[in-house]
C-alpha positions, -999 to 999 in steps of 0.1 A, spaced: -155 210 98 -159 243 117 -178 253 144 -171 227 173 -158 240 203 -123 227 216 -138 204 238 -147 177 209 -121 160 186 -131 127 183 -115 122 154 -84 128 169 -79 98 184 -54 71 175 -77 43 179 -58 13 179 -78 -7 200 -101 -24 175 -65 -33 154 -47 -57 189 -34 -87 179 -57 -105 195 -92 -108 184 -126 -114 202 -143 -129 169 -143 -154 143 -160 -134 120 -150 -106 93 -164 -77 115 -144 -75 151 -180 -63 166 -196 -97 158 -206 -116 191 -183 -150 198 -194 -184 198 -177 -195 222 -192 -204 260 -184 -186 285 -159 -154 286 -151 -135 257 -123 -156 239 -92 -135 223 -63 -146 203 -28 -137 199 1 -151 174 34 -150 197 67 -164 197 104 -156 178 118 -156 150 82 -153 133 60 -136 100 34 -121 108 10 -147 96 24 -173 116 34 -181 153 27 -200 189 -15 -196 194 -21 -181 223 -60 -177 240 -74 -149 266 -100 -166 283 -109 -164 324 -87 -129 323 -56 -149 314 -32 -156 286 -22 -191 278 -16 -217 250 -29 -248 237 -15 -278 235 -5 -302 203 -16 -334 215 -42 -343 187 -36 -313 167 -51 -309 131 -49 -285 102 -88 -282 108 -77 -270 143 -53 -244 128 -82 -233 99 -106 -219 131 -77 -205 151 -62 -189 116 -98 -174 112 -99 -159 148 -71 -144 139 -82 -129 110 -69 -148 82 -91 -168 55 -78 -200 63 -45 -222 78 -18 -235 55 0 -260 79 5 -260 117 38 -263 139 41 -286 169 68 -289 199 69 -254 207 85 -245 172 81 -207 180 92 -210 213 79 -221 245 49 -201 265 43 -191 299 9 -194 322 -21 -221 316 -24 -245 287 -64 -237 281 -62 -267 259 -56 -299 252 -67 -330 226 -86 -302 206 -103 -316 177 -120 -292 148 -133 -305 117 -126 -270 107 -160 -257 100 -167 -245 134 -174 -205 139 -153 -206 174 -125 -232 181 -150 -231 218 -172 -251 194 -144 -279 194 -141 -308 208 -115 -307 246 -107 -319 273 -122 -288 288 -110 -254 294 -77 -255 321 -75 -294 318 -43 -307 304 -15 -330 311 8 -307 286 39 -286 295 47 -258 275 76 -283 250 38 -293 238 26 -259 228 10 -258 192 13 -228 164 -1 -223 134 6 -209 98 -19 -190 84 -24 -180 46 -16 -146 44 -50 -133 31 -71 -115 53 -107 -122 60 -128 -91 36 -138 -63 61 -114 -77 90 -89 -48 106 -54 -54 103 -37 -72 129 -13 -48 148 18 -63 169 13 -38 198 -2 -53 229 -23 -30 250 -6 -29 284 -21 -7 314 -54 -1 299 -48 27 277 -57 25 246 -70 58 228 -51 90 230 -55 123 218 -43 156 214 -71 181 225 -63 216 206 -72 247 231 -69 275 207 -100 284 199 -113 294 158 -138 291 137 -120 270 111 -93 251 126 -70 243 102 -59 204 100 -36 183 116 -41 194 151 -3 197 161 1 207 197 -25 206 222 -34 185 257 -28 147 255 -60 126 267 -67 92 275 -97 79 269 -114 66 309 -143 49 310 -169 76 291 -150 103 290 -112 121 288 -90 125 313 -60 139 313 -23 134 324 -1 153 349 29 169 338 50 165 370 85 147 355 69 149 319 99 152 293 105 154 257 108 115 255 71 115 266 62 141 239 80 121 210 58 87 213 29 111 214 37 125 182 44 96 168 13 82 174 -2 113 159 14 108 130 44 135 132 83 129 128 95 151 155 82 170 189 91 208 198 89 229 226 62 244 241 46 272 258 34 261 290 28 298 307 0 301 276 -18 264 288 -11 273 327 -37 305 324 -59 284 303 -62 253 327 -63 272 359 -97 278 348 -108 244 341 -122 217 359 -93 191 352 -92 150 360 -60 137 362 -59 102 351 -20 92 345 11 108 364 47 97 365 47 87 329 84 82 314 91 69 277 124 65 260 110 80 231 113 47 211 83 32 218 53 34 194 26 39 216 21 58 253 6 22 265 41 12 262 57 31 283 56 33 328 34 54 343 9 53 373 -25 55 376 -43 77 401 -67 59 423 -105 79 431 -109 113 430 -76 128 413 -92 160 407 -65 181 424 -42 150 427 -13 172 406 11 187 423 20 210 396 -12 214 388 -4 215 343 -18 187 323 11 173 294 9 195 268 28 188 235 33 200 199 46 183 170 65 193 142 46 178 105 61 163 83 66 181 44 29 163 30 9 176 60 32 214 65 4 242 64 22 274 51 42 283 25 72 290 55 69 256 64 66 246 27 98 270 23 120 255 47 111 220 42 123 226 1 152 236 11 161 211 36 154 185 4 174 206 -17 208 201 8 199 167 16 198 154 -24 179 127 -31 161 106 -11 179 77 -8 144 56 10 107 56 2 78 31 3 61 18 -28 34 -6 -35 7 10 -9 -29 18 -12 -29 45 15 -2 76 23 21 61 47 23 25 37 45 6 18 73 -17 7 106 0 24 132 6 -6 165 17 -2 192 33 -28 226 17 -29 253 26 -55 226 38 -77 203 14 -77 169 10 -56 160 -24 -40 144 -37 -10 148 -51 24 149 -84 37 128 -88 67 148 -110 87 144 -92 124 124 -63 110 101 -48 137 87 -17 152 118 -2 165 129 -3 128 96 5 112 92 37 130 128 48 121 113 47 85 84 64 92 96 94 107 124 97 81 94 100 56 81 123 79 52 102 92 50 92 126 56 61 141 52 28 130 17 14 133 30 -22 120 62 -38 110 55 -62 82 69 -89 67 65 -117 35 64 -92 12 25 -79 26 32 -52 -2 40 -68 -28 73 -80 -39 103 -58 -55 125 -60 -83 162 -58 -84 187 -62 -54 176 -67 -16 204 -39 -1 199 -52 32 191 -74 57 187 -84 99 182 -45 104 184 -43 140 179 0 146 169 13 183 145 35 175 169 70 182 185 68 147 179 94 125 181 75 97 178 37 87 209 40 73 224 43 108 212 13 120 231 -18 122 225 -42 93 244 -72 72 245 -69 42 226 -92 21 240 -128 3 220 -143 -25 208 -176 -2 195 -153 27 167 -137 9 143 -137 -19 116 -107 -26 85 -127 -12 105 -114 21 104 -79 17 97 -59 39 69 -28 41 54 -8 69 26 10 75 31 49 96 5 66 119 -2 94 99 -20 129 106 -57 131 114 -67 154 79 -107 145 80 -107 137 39 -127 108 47 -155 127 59 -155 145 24 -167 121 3 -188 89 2 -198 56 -22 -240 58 -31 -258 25 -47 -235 2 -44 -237 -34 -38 -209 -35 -12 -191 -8 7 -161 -11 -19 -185 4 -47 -206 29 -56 -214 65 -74 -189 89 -59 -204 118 -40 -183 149 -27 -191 171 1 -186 212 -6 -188 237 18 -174 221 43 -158 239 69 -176 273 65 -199 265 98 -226 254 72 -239 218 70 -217 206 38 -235 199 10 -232 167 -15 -231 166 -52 -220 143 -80 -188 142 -99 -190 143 -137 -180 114 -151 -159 128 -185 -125 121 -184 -130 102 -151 -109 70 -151 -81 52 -129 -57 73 -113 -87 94 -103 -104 64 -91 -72 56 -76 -77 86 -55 -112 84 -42 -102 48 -29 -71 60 -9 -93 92 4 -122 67 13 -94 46 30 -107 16 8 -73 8 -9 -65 4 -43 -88 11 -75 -101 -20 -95 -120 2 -121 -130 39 -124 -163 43 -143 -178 71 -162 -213 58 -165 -237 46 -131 -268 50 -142 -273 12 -127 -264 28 -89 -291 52 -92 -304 49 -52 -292 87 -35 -313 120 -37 -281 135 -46 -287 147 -82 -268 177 -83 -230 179 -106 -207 198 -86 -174 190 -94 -159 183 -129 -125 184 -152 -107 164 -125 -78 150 -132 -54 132 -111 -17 122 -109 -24 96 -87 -4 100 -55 -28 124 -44 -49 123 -11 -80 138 -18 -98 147 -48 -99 182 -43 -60 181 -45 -62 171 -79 -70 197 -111 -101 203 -118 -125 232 -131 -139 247 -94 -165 264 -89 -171 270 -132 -184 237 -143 -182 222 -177 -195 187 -180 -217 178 -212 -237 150 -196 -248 163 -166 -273 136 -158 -268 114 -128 -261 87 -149 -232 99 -163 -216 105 -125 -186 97 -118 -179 59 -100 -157 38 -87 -146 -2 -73 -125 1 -51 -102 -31 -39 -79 -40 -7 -49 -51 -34 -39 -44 -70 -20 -66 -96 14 -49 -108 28 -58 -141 66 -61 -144 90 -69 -176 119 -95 -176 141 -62 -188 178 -89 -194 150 -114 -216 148 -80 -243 185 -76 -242 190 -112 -246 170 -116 -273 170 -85 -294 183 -91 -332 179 -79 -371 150 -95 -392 144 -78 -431 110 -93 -433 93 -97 -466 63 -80 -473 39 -107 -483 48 -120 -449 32 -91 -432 -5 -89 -445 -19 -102 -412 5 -78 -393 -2 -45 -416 -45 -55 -404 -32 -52 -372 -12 -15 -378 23 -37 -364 42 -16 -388 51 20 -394 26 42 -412 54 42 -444 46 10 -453 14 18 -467 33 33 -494 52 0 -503 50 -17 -533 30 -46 -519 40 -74 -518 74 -70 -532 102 -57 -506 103 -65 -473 107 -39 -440 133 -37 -413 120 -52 -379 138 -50 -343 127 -81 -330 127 -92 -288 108 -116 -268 87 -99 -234 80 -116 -203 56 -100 -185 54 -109 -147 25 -100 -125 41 -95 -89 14 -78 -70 -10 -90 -51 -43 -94 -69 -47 -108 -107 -46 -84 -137 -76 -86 -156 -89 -67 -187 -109 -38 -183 -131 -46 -209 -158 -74 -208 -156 -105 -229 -189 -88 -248 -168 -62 -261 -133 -87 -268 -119 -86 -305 -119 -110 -329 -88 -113 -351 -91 -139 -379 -52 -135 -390 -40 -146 -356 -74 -166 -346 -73 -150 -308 -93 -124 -293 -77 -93 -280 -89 -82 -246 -70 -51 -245 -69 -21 -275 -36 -11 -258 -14 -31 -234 20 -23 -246 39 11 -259 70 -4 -279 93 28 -289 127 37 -306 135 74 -288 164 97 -298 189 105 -268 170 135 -262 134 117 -263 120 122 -297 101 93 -313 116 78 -344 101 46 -347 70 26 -327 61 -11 -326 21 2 -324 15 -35 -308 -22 -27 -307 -43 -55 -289 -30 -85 -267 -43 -117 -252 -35 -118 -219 -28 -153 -205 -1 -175 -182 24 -189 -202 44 -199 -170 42 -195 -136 64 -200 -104 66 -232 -87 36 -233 -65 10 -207 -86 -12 -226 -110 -23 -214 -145 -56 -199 -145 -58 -179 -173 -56 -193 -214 -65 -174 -246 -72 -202 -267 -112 -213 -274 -127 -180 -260 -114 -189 -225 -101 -162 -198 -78 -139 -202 -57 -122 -177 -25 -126 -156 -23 -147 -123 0 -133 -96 31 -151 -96 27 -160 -135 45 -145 -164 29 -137 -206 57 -146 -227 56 -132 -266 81 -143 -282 105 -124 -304 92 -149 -336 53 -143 -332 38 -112 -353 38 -77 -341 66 -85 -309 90 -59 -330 94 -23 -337 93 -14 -372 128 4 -379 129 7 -417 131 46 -412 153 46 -390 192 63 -396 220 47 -376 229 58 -346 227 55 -310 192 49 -296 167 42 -266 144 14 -269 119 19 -248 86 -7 -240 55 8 -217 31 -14 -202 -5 -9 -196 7 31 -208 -27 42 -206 -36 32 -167 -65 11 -180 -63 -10 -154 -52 -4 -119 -18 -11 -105 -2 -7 -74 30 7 -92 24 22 -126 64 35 -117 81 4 -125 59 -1 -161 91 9 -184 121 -3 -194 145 14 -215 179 0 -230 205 17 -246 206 11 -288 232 17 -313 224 10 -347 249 6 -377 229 1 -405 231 -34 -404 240 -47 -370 220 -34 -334 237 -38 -300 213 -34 -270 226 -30 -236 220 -17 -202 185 -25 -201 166 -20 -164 132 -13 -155 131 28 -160 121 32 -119 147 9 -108 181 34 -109 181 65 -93 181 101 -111 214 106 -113 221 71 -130 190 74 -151 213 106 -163 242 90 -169 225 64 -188 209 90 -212 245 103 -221 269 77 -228 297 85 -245 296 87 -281 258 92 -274 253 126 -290 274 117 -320 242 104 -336 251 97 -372 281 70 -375 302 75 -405 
């Protein structure tokens, strides 16, 4: 990274003019030419109250906004005007102005698609501009909320003035410049070049929204005396002057300023450009002073009582709040930028790049705390925004609502790359080392041994290519790079990590048995993930007492559903003590969950006459208060398949006759408390008081967008004869302190009862 003078930061940039609303193609990749005759056609959804996937259509053509009309108007209308927009395909249209009425031309009228058509200028009109509509006519669209592969994200900011990129442009000079790039001179991209904007009138409003598109919570002073000796010897060209923000907008285009006209060379009277410097937030602090402070300011403040969850990338997420102890979401019922960006610089990010709504990232569990959240952009907090509080009609969980925050420039991208694959989501992972030393970097392999998905989890997020589908120890079938060499092995990964060098591994003294290149590290990476959930009230519902006879459990004992004492019974006289409880397992993420394995390498078992997909899917344990082990279901395989689903999901997914196995999104697995092996074996067991606790997918086999939320615990107590579960919740859905409380009811640490 080192080595480039101060004039060249490209990356830098907040470049959020490829991500507009509006669109100039029909196809995936926004630098595709259009179809349509003529001027460059772009779309817009507008219009209020509105998702994000759905509003009044509105068309740029002949320099000018306006609307089309609904005379005519058919779904295969809506299925080219949903794919302009970036969405796969339309799910129903609106007519009679439903999202409100616009302003300027109708472009068009009596259009008629058959819904194929690459550009809705490939449609029959009535011709561009000719119309007997008024605006009470203007047509909208809904749009399945699935984007087209490869297409950027929509973003709800509309480019005003003609600025578009920004930058900061550091001036202290040094070898190896450490990343982010916090203060510097703010640039506007012009034409082919930079320009840069007066500071006459410039104020710390100005210098917020700037930091905040750079990805930092907060601005701070700045020297000017050290940037007034550095400027008076360079050639300067003033582009903006008189800009003025009111620091809640999320981007400088927002805000007034004026544009210099010709040569504005020595057009400022004060002759400064706007310099500013930010304040990072605690992921992107360098320093351990920084690092210092920033610990203790967590330390007074407690727990956090908001985070995002559900995200591929740093930044991006579904908002969750804590209330009286519990976490739940946020109906999205008015939510927008103003909002967002409140979130995002309380997580110390910057400002909101897009508000989202309909649950975009995924849905939640428990309560939804609030709702109509209204803030103004100043608050400190969301929790000083005005908000009602929620009722159980106004919202369900497929309204959540999630953000996604500019964040810091850190350059981890430019540190690793995908080789051999057959799409830019795939490939053997190669690493770049020496980077930074003024060297050209150099690329190597990653050693495939112990590789798997939270560390494929990681290389996704730091090639910005979202979520991991599988992480793969063996591409010897991706062989196409001249990279040969092993340089990195031992890693090992939490998961929340940026990039791969953040996680543990063995430096610069390798150890990796199979150093080959086929035994290099891989990865698929994938835009969503499913996320498993259990019904936690359908365990405590269901939970009872069965003394099981031993000649009952042959086929059970193949599959090692019983503790390892029973191999000692006298078979197949007695009978062993089972805690018995139907699991639902819901999928409420955004992509199917599908077993790792291939159908090749699937199971056979005669005593149930299914084939088991997964060696372990489900961790089904009986814990001490303090968290020792004293009993474990050992529910080995599972064949994964829809036993229900909601209302308007159909089943894809059936065990029976060899067929698929997996979970839909939006379905359930049901195993029901009387089938074999859905029980923990407590013959063992003393009385006392207990945690019963059930992990799902416990080994990360396959990826997630939450592997938080895959436990439940309840509280157990045990007489000998009778057990009582209670208080059973998912283990990520109460906060620390409850979590706590819940591990030391009273009478808790009285184990044995008399």
């Amino acid at each position: 990274m080192g080595g480039c003078g101060s004039w060249a930061w490209p990356e830098l940039l907040v470049l959020l003019g490829s991500a507009w609303l509006w669109v100039g193609s029909a196809q995936p990749t926004p630098s595709s030419p259009t179809h349509a005759p003529g001027p460059q056609l772009r779309f817009r959804l507008a219009g209020y109250p509105r998702k994000h996937n759905e509003g009044r259509v509105e068309v740029f053509y002949n320099d000018e906004w306006g609307t089309i009309c609904d005379d005519d108007f058919t779904l295969g209308n809506a299925h080219v005007l949903c794919r302009h927009l970036g969405f796969v395909a339309a799910t129903g249209w609106a007519h009679s102005a439903k999202y409100g009425k616009g302003v300027g031309r109708i472009w068009l009228d009596n259009v008629n698609c058959a819904g194929s058509e690459k550009s809705i200028g490939d449609c029959k009109h009535r011709g561009w501009g000719n119309s007997d509509c008024s605006h009470e006519e203007d047509a909208g669209v809904v749009c399945k909320d699935e984007r087209i592969p490869g297409f950027k994200d929509s973003n709800v900011i509309e480019v005003r003035n003609h600025v578009e990129e920004v930058r900061l442009r550091p001036v202290v000079s040094g070898g190896r410049r450490q990343l982010p790039v916090t203060e510097g001179i703010v640039e506007v991209r012009y034409k082919d070049s930079w320009a840069q904007i007066c500071d006459q009138g410039w104020h710390s409003h100005n210098s917020r929204v700037v930091c905040g598109m750079m990805g930092f919570p907060a601005e701070k002073k700045v020297n000017r005396n050290f940037y007034k000796l550095f400027t008076e010897r360079q050639q300067l060209n003033y582009r903006l002057h008189s800009v003025s923000c009111t620091g809640t907008e999320v981007h400088l285009s927002m805000c007034s300023f004026e544009f210099y006209r010709g040569n504005s060379s020595a057009a400022c009277g004060s002759g400064m450009p706007a310099v500013v410097s930010c304040v990072p937030g605690p992921l992107f602090a360098t320093g351990n002073a920084h690092k210092k402070k920033q610990r203790q300011q967590q330390q007074q403040q407690g727990q956090p009582r908001i985070r995002l969850k559900g995200g591929a990338r740093v930044g991006e997420g579904r908002v969750e709040v804590l209330k009286s102890s519990e976490w739940g979401t946020i109906c999205d019922d008015h939510w927008n930028l103003q909002s967002a960006s409140v979130v995002c610089r309380e997580l110390g990010f910057g400002s909101a790049k897009e508000a989202l709504t309909g649950a975009r990232m995924g849905q939640g569990t428990g309560p939804i705390h609030l709702n109509e959240v209204q803030c103004r952009g100043t608050e400190k907090s969301l929790w000083n925004c005005p908000f009602r509080n929620i009722t159980q009609e106004d919202c369900k969980h497929s309204e959540d609502a999630a953000v996604r925050c500019n964040i810091p420039y850190m350059g981890y991208e430019n540190l690793i790359r995908l080789s051999g694959g057959r799409s830019r989501f795939e490939g053997r992972v190669e690493v770049a080392v020496g980077a930074g030393d003024g060297d050209q970097p150099r690329w190597g392999l990653v050693c495939g041994e112990g590789w798997g998905t939270l560390e494929a989890m990681v290389a996704c997020r730091q090639l910005g290519l979202g979520f991991a589908n599988h992480g793969l120890q063996e591409t010897w079938y991706w062989d196409a790079s001249n990279v040969t060499e092993m340089v990195m092995s031992g890693v090992k990964c939490a998961g929340h990590e940026m990039s791969l060098s953040h996680c543990q591994h063995h430096g610069a003294s390798l150890s990796c048995r199979n150093t080959g290149t086929r035994f290099a590290a891989g990865v698929i990476c994938s835009e969503t993930a499913s996320d498993l959930l259990l019904h936690a009230p359908l365990v405590q519902e269901t939970a009872y007492i069965e003394d099981r006879p031993l000649h009952m459990l042959y086929c059970a004992a193949e599959e090692n559903c019983l503790a390892s004492s029973a191999r000692l019974a006298n078979w197949p006289y007695g009978h062993r003590r089972l805690l018995r409880f139907s699991s639902q397992i819901h999928n409420r993420g955004r992509a199917d969950f599908r077993p790792k394995a291939g159908r090749h390498s699937w199971v056979w078992h005669e005593c149930h006459r299914h084939y088991h997909s997964m060696d372990i899917f489900t961790h089904y344990d009986i814990l001490t208060p303090n968290g020792t082990k004293v009993a474990e279901g050992h529910k080995a395989s599972f064949c994964l398949e829809d036993t229900e689903c909601e209302e308007d999901v159909a089943k894809r997914y059936e065990c029976a006759n060899f067929g698929e196995q997996g979970i839909t999104v939006g379905c359930w697995d049901l195993y029901r408390h009387d089938i074999d092996c859905q029980w923990i074996d407590i013959t063992d067991v003393k009385p006392g008081n207990y945690i019963l606790q059930v992990v799902i997918n416990p080994n990360f086999e396959v990826a997630e967008s939450d592997f938080t939320n895959n436990a439940m615990k309840c509280n157990c107590k045990y007489d000998g004869h009778r057990i009582w579960v209670h208080s059973c919740h998912i283990g990520d859905a109460l906060s620390e302190e409850a979590n706590k409380r819940f591990e030391q009811y009273p009478g808790q640490l009285n184990n044995q009862i008399s």
